[in-house]
C-alpha positions as CSV (number, residue, x, y, z in Angstrom):
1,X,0.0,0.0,0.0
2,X,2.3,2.2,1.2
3,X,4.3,2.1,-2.1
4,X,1.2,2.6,-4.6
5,X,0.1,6.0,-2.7
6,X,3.6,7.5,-2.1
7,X,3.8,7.1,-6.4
8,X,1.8,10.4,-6.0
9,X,3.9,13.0,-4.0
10,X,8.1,13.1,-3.6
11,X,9.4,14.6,-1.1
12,X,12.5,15.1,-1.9
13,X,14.9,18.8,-2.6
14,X,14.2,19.1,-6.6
15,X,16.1,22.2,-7.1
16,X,19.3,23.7,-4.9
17,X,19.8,27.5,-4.6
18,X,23.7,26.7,-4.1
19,X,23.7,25.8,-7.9
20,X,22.5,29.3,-9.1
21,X,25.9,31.5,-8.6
22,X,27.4,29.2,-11.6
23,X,24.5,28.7,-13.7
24,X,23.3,31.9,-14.0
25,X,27.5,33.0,-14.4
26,X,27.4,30.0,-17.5
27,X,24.0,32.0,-18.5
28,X,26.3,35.2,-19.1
29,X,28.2,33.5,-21.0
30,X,26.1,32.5,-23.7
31,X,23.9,35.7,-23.5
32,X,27.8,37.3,-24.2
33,X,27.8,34.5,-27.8
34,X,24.9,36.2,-28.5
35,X,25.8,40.1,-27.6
36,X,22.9,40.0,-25.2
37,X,22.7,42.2,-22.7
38,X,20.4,40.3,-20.6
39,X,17.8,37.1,-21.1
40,X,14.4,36.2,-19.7
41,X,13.3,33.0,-17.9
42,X,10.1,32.4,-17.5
43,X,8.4,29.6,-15.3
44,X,5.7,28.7,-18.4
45,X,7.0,26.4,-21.9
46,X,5.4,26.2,-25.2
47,X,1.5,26.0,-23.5
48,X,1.7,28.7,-21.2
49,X,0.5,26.6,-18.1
50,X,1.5,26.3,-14.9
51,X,2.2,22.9,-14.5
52,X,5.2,22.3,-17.1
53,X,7.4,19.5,-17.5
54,X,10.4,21.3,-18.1
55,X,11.4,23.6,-15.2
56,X,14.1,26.1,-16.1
57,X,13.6,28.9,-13.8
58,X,13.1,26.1,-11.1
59,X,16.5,24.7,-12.3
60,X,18.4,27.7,-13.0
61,X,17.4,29.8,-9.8
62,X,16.2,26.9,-7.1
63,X,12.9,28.6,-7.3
64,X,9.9,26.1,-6.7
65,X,6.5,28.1,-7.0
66,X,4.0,27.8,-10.3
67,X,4.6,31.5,-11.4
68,X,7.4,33.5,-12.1
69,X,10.0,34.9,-14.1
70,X,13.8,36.2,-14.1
71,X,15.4,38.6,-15.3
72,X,18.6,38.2,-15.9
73,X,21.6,41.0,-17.0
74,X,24.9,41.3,-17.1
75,X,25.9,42.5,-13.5
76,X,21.7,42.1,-12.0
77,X,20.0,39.1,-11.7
78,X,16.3,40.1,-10.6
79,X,13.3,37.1,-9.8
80,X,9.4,38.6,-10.1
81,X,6.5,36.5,-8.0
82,X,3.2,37.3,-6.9
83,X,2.6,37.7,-3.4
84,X,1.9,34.0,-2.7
85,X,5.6,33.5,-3.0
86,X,7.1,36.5,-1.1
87,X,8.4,34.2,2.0
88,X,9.3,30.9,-0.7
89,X,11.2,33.0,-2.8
90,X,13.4,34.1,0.1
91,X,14.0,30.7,1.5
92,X,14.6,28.9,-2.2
93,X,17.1,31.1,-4.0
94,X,20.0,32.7,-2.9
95,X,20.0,36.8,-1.8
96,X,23.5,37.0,-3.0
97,X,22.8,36.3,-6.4
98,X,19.1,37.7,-6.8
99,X,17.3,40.7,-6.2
100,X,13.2,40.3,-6.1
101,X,10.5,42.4,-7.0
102,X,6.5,42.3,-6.9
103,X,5.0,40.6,-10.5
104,X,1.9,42.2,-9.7
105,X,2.4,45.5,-9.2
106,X,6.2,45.8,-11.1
107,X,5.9,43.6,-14.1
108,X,9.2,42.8,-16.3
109,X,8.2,45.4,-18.7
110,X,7.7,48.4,-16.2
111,X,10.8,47.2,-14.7
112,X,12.9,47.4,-17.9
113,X,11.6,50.7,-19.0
114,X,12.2,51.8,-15.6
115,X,15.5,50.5,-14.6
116,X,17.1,50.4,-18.2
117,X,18.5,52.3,-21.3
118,X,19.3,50.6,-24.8
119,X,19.6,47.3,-23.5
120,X,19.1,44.3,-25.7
121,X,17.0,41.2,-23.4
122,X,17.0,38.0,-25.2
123,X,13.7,35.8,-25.0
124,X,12.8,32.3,-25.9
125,X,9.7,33.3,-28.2
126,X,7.9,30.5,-27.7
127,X,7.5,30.6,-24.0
128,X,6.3,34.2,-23.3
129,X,2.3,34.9,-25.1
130,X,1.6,37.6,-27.7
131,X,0.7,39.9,-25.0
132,X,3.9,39.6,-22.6
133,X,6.3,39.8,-25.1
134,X,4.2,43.4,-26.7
135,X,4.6,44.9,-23.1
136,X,8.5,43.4,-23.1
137,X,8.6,45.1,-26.5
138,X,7.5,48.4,-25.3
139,X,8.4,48.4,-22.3
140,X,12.0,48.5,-24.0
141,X,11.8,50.3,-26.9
142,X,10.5,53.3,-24.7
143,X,14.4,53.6,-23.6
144,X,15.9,52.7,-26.9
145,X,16.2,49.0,-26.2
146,X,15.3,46.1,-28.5
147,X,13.4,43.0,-27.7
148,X,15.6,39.4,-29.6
149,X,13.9,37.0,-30.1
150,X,16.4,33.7,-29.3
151,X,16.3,30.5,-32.4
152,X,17.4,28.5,-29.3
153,X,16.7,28.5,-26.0
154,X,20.2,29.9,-23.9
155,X,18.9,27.4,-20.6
156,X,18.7,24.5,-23.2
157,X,22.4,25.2,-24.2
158,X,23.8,25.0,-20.7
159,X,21.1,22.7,-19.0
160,X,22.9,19.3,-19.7
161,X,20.7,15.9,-18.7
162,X,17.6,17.4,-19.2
163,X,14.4,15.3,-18.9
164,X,13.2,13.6,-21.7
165,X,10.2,15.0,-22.8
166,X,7.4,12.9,-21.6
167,X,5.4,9.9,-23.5
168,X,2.5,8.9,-21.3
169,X,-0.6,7.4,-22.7
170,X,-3.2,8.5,-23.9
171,X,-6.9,7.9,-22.4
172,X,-10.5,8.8,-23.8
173,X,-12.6,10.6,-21.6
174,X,-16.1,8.8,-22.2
175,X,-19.3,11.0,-23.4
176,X,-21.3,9.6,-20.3
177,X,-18.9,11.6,-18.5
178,X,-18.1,14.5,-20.8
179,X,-21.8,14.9,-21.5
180,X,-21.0,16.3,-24.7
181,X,-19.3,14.2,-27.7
182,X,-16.0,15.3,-29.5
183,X,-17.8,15.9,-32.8
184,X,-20.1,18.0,-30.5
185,X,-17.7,20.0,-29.1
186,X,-15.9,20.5,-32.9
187,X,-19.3,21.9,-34.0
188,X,-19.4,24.4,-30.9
189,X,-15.5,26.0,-31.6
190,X,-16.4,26.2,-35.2
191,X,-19.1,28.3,-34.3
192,X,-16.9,30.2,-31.9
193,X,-14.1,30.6,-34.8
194,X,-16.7,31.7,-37.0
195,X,-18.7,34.3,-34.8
196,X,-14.8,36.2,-34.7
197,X,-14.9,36.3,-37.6
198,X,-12.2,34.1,-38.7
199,X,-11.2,31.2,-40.5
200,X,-9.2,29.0,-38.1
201,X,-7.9,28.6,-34.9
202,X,-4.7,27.6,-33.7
203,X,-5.0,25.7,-29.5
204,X,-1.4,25.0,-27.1
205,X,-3.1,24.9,-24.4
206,X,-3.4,21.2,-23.1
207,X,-6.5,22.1,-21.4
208,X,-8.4,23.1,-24.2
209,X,-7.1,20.3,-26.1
210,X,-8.0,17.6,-23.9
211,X,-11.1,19.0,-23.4
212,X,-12.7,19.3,-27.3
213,X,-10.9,16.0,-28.2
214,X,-12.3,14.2,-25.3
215,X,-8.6,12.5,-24.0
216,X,-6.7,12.6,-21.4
217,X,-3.2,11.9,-20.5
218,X,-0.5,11.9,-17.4
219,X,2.3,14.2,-19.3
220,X,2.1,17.2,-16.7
221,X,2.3,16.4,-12.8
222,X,-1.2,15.7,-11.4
223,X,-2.7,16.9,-14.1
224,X,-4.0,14.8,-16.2
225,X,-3.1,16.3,-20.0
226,X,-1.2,15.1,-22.9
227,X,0.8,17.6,-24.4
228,X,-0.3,18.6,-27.8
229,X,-0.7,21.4,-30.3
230,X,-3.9,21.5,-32.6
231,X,-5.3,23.6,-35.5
232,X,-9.0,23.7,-36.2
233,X,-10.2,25.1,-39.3
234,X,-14.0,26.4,-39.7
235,X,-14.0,23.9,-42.7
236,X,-12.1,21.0,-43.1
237,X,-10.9,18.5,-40.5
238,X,-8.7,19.1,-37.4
239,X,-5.1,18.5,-37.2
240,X,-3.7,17.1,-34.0
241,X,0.6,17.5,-33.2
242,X,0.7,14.9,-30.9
243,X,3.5,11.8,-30.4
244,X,1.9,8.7,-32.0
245,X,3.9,6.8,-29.4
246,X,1.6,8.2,-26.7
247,X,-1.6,6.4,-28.6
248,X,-2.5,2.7,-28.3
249,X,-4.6,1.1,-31.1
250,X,-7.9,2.2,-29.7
251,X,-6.9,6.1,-28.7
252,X,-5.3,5.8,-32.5
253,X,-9.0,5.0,-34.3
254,X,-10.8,7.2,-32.3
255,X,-8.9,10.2,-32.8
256,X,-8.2,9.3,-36.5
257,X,-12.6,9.3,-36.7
258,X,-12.0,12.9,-35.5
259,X,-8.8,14.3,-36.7
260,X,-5.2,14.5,-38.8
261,X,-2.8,13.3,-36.3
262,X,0.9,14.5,-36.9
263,X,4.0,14.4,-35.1
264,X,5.0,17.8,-33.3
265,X,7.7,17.9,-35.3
266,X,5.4,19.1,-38.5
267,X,3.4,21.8,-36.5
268,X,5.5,24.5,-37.8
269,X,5.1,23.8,-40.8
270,X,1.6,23.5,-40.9
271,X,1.5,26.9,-39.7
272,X,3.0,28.4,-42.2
273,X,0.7,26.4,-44.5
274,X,-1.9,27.7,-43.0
275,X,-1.1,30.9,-42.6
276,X,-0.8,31.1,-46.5
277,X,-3.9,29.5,-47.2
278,X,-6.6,30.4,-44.8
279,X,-4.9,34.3,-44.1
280,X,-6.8,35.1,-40.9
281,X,-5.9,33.1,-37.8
282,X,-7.4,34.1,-34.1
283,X,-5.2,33.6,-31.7
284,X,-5.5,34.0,-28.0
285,X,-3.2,36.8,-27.1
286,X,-2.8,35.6,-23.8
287,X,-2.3,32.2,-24.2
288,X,-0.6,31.8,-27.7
289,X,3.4,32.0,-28.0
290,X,4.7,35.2,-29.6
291,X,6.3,32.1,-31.9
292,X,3.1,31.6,-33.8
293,X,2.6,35.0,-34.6
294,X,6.1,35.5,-35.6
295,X,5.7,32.2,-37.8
296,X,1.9,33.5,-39.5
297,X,3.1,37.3,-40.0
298,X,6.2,35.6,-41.9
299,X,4.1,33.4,-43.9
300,X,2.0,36.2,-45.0
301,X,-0.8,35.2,-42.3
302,X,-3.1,37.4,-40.2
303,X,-3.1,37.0,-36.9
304,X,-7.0,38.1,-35.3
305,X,-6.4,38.5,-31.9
306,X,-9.8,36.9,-29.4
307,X,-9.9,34.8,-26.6
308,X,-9.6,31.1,-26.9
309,X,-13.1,30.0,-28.1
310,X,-12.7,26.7,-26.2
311,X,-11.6,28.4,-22.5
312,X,-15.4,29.6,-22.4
313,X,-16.9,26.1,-23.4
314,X,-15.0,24.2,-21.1
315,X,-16.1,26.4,-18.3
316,X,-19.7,25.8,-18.3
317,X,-19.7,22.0,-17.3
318,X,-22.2,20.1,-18.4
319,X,-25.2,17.9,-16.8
320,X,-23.0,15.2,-16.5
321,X,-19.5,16.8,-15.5
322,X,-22.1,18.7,-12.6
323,X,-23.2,15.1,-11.3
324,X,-19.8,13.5,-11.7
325,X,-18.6,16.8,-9.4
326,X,-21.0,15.8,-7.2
327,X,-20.0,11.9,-7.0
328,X,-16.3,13.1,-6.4
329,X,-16.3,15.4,-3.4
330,X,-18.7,12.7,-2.0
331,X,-15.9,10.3,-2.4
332,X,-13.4,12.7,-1.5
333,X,-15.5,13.8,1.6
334,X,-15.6,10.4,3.2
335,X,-11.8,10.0,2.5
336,X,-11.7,14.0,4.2
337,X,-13.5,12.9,7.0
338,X,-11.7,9.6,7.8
339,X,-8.0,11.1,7.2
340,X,-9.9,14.3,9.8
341,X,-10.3,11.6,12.4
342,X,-7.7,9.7,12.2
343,X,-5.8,13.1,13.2
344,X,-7.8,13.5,15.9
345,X,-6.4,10.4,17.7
346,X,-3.1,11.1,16.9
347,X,0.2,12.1,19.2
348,X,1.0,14.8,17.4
349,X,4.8,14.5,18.0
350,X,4.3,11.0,16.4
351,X,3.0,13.0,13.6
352,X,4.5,15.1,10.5
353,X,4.1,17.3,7.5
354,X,5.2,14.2,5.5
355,X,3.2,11.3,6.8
356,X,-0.4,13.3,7.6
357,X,0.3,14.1,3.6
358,X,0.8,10.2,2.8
359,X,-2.0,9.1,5.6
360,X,-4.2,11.6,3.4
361,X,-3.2,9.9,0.0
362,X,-3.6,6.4,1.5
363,X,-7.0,7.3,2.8
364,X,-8.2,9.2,-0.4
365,X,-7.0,5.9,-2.3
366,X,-8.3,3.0,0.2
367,X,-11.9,5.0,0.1
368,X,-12.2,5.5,-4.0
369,X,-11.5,1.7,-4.4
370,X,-14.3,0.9,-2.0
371,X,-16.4,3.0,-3.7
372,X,-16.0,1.0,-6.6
373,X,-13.2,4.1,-8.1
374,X,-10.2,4.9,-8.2
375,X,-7.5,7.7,-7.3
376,X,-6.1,8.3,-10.5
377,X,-3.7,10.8,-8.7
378,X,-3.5,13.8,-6.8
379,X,-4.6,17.4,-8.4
380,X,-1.2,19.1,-7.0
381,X,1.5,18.9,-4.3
382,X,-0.1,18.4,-0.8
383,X,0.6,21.6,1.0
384,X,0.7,20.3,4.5
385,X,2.1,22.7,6.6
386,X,2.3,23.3,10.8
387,X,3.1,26.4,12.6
388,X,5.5,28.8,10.9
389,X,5.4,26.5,7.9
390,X,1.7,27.4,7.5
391,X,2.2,31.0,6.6
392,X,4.4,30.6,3.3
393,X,1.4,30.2,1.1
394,X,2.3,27.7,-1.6
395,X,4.6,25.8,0.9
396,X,5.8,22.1,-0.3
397,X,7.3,19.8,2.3
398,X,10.2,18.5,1.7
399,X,13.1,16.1,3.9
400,X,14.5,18.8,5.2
401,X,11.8,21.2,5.8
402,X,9.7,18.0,6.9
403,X,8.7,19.0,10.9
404,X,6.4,17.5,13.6
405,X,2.7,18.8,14.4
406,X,3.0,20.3,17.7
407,X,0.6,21.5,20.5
408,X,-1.0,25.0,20.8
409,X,0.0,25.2,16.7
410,X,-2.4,25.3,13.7
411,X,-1.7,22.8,10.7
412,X,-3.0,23.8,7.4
413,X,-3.5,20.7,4.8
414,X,-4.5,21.8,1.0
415,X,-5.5,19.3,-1.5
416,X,-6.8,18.0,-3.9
417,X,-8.0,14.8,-5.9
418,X,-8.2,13.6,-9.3
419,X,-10.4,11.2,-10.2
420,X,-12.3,10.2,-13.5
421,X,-15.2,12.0,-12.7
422,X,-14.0,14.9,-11.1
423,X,-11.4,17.0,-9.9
424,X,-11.3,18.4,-6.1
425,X,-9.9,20.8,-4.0
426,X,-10.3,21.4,-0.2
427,X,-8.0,23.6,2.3
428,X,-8.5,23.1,6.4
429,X,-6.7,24.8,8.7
430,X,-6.9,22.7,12.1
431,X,-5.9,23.3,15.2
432,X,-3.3,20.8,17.2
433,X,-4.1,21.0,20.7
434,X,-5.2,24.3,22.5
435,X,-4.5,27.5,20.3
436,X,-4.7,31.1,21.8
437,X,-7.4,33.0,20.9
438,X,-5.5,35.0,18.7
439,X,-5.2,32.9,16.1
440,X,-9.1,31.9,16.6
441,X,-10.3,34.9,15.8
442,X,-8.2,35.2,12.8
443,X,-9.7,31.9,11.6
444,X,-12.8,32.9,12.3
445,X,-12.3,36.4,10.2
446,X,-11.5,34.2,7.3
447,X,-14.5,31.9,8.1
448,X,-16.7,35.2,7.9
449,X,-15.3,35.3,4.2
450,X,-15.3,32.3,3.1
451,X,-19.2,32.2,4.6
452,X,-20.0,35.7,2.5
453,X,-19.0,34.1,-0.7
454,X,-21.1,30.9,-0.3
455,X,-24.0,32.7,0.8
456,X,-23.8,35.5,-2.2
457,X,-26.4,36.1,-4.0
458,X,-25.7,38.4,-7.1
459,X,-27.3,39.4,-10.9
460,X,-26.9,37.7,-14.2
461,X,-23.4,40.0,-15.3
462,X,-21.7,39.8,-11.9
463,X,-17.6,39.3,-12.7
464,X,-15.5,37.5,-10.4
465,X,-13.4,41.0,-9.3
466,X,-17.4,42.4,-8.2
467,X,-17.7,39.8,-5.5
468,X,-13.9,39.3,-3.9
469,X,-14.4,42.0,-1.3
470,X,-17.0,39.7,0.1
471,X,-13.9,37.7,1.4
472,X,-12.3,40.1,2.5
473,X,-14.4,43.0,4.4
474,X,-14.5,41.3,8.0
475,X,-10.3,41.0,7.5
476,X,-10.3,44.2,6.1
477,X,-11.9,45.9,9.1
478,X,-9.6,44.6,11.3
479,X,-6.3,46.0,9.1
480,X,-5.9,42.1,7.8
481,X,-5.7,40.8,4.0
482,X,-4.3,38.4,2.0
483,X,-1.7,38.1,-1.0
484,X,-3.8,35.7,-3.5
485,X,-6.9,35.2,-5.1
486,X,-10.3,34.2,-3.6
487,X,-11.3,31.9,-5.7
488,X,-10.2,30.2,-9.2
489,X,-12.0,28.0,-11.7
490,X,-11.1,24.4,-11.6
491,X,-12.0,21.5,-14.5
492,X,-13.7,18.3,-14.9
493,X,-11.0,15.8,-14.6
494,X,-8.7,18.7,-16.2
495,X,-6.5,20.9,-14.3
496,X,-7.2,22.4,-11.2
497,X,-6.6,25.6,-12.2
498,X,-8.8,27.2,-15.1
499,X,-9.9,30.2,-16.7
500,X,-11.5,32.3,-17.4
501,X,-13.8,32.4,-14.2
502,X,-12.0,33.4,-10.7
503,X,-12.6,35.5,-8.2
504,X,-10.0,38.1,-7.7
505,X,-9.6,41.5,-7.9
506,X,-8.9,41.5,-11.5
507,X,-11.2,39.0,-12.7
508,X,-13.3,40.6,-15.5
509,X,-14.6,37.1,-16.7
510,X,-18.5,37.3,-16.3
511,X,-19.9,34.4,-14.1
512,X,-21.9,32.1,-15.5
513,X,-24.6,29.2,-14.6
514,X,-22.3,25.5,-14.1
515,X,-18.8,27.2,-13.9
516,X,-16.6,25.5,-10.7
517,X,-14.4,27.9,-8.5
518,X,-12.6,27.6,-5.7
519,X,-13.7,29.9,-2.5
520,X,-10.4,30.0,-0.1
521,X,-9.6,33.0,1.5
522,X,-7.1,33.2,3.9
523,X,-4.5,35.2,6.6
524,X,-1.0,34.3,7.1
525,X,1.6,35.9,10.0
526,X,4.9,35.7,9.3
527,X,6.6,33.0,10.8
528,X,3.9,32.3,13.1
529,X,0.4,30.6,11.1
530,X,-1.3,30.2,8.1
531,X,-5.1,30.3,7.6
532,X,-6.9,29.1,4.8
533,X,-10.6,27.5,4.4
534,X,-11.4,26.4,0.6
535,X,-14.5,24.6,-0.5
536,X,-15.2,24.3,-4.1
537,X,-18.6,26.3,-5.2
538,X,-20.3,25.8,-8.5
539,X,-22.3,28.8,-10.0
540,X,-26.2,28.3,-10.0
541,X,-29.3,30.0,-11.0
542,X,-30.9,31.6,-8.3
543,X,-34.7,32.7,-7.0
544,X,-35.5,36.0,-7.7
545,X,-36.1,37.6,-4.2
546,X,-39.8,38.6,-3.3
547,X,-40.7,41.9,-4.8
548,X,-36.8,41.5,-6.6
549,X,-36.7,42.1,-11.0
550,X,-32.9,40.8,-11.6
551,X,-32.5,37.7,-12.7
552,X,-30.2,36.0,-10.3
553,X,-27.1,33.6,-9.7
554,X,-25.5,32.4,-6.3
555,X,-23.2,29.2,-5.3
556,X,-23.9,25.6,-4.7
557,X,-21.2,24.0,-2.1
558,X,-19.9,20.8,-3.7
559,X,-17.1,20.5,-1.0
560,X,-18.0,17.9,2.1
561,X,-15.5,18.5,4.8
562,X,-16.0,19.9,8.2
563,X,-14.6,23.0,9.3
564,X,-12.7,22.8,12.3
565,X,-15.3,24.2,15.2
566,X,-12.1,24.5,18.1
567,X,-10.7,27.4,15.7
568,X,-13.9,29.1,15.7
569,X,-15.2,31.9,18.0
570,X,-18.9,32.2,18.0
571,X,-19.5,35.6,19.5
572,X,-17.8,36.6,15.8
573,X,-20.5,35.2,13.7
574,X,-23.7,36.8,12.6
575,X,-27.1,34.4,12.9
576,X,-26.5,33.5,9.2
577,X,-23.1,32.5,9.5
578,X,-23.7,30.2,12.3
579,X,-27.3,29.1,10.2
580,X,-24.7,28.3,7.3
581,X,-22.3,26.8,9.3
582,X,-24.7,24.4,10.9
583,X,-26.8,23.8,7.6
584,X,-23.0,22.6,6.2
585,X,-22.1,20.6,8.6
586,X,-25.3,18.9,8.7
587,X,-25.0,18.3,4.8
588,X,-21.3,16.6,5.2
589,X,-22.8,14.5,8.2
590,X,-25.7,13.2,5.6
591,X,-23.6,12.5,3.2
592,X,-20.6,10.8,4.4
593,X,-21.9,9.3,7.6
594,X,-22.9,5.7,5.8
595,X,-19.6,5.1,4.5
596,X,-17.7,5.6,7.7
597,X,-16.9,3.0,10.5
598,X,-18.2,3.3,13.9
599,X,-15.2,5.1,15.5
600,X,-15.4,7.7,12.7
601,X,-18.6,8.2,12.6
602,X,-18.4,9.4,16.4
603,X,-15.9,11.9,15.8
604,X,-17.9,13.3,12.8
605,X,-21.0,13.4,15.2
606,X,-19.1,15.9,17.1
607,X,-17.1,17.8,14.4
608,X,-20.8,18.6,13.2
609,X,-22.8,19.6,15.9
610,X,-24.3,22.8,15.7
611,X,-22.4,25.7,17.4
């Protein structure tokens, strides 16, 4: 057992900050070949996500987190995070070789045309999107500089033994889950491509791919894509850039009903093909490499510039991904519950970061396989983290940051499952003994927001960035906040992460009926505790009030986990929190309570009491 589960999660050092002195010197070097004044690492490759299978800025600075980009020059080597990384950043990379700004509010480009004159930064064209590389551009040129576009990445050239790009197969995602069949989908971005008014579309993002194709795959950690390029015409049939090695005779017929499939190898070319032929080309600005629209502009293409047409698509789950949803966090609420209880009993100096993460995957597996499923892996690292630990946001346990729960401490566990039918992910922040009331009262300040979002109730139109200071008002009035988004969406059986819908203060993506999001706001003291509470919502149509004209939406908790009532001060709460609080906690008890064991059901009997 204990070998299958651990498959999921390594613990071990992936990246050393003591190697970035000579890298990044070896990295002068070749920017020198060149007569490059400086070069740009980003975190993304070729499809712009998060999870990648290549890690350069990882390997070339020590620097772990899912966004973020260097920067580096001749005598200034500078790193640029969002705020979910402003403690990681510190402890992964060495001070003595980097400086660190804010992405967020100092972005590469405002940093170059602040902090330089008639410099010329290299950049690896395909891993930077249309958009980044027009703000590099200006940014620059607004101080005489020029933007140079690299033929081969300067990382690849010093990077010896990298990883072999991956070859995982290839898996169809069935229409009884999907709800929707490939052709279906094919017929619905046609219509997207032609209501831009174009001709074609060109689609990196594995996401997007995996979803209109109906496949999935294992190339990406966790996240269950197959790396792949694809260009869909408005006429014709689709072409696929995809291995052939990755495809097993089955995979290999179905997609052949559907599609061209070519190796990789022939997607440039295919471009330029296309770019000839068919002239106008939308590309998502955002998501497409400044490569392609170097590639179509060469060829004599057009590049129209719009949003994915898939992105939207995907977003709106259908009947079916809504009820698999449903099926999953049920699942993943029993196995919640049962690794919840099990804590409960434990001597927490017996107890660690590392093995409360493996208990977790052991549980989450044991309990799919009795429900006749299966775990087909985690959705992302386990951030299991006690005490100080708790307040670095993204924090990944490792063997040598690995330390014991302790008493009068909060542990925070985030995670997250992947399993045929749906994709989850839960945050609880627990308390370990007696905790002051200090750190109560800033759990229950976060409770407040997390309660605000679930119980919103807003008009057909509402955007994510209108309803984020929900979260954040009872923090706010007490001078608190918190460096990340509240919410983001998540996919069916896709990644975790997904746009367009989020909650944040700059989401401008409308919310509609059957997106999935994420609620999980949060507080974190330095060097002291984290706080976060995350359930997963999913967008709903709502009554329209008594004597009310707007059409209206609100949230649907899919999430089944109590919320850890010790951390919780009461006098805090409003009647309607503690009416929501008790209303949840009697939905997880109903739902869960027949698939637990005697001394589990006990504890969940008391972790769902009313308050």
């Amino acid at each position: 057992m204990a070998g299958r589960f651990l498959m999921f999660q390594s613990f071990e050092i992936e990246t050393e900050a003591g190697h970035a002195s000579g890298r990044v010197a070896e990295l002068r070097v070749a920017m020198a070949c060149l007569s490059l004044d400086g070069f740009l690492v980003p975190h993304t490759d070729a499809c712009q996500g998060i999870w990648i299978s290549r890690q350069r800025l990882g390997w070339l600075t020590g620097f772990t987190g899912s966004t973020g980009i260097a920067l580096i020059l001749r005598n200034q080597a500078v790193i640029f995070v969002d705020g979910r990384y402003s403690l990681q950043i510190r402890q992964q990379t060495d001070s003595a070789v980097f400086s660190y700004e804010n992405l967020v509010t100092t972005s590469p480009a405002a940093w170059l045309k602040q902090h330089t004159t008639g410099l010329k930064i290299g950049f690896d064209p395909w891993l930077h999107t249309i958009s980044d590389a027009r703000a590099l551009r200006e940014g620059l040129q607004a101080n005489d500089g020029r933007l140079i576009a690299v033929k081969e990445n300067l990382i690849d050239l010093i990077w010896k033994n990298q990883p072999e790009p991956p070859l995982h197969p290839v898996s169809i995602q069935s229409t009884e889950l999907s709800g929707k069949t490939a052709k279906e989908k094919m017929d619905e971005i046609r219509r997207a491509i032609t209501d831009a008014e174009s001709k074609a579309t060109i689609l990196t993002d594995p996401s997007s791919i995996a979803w209109c194709f109906n496949i999935r795959g294992s190339d990406i950690a966790h996240t269950p894509l197959p790396l792949s390029c694809a260009i869909i015409p408005v006429q014709g049939k689709p072409a696929l850039f995809i291995d052939k090695r990755k495809l097993k005779k089955n995979e290999k017929k179905y997609l052949q009903s559907l599609c061209t499939i070519l190796q990789p190898s022939f997607f440039e070319e295919n471009i330029i093909y296309l770019a000839r032929n068919v002239k106008n080309i939308l590309l998502d600005s955002t998501l497409i490499a400044e490569k392609l629209r170097l590639i179509i502009e060469k060829a004599g293409g057009q590049v129209r510039e719009y949003r994915d047409p898939v992105q939207l698509l995907r977003a709106v789950k259908t009947p079916a991904e809504l009820a698999g949803a449903h099926l999953a966090h049920q699942r993943d609420g029993v196995a919640l519950v049962r690794f919840l209880s099990w804590l409960s009993r434990q001597n927490p100096d017996m107890q660690s970061e590392i093995s409360t993460t493996q208990k977790l995957e052991e549980l989450r597996l044991q309990t799919a396989e009795a429900f006749g499923s299966r775990l087909e892996d985690i959705a992302f690292d386990t951030i299991s983290s006690s005490g100080p630990n708790s307040a670095i946001i993204h924090y990944r346990v490792n063997v040598q940051t690995n330390r014991s729960l302790k008493n009068g401490e909060l542990y925070l566990v985030d995670s997250g499952a992947q399993y045929r039918d749906g994709t989850t992910d839960v945050t609880r922040t627990i308390a370990i003994g007696k905790v002051g009331d200090d750190a109560k009262r800033c759990f229950t300040l976060v409770l407040k927001g997390m309660i605000a979002i679930s119980t919103a109730h807003f008009p057909l139109g509402t955007r994510g960035q209108d309803i984020d200071a929900l979260a954040r008002i009872a923090l706010w009035k007490n001078g608190f906040d918190y460096a990340h988004s509240t919410g983001h969406g998540v996919g069916a059986f896709l990644a975790v992460h997904e746009g367009p819908q989020s909650i944040s203060r700059y989401s401008t993506q409308i919310l509609l009926p059957h997106m999935i999001l994420s609620n999980e706001p949060g507080y974190y003291r330095k060097s002291s505790f984290g706080i976060r509470i995350e359930n997963l919502l999913a967008v709903k149509i709502a009554a329209i009030p008594e004597g009310g004209e707007l059409p209206m939406l609100s949230f649907e908790t899919l999430t089944l986990c109590p919320i850890d009532k010790h951390l919780i001060l009461p006098a805090l709460l409003t009647k309607e929190e503690r009416d929501w609080l008790n209303n949840y906690h009697d939905a997880v008890y109903k739902k869960t309570v027949s698939f637990l064991d005697p001394a589990d059901q006990e504890w969940l009997i008391d972790a769902t009491a009313p308050i």
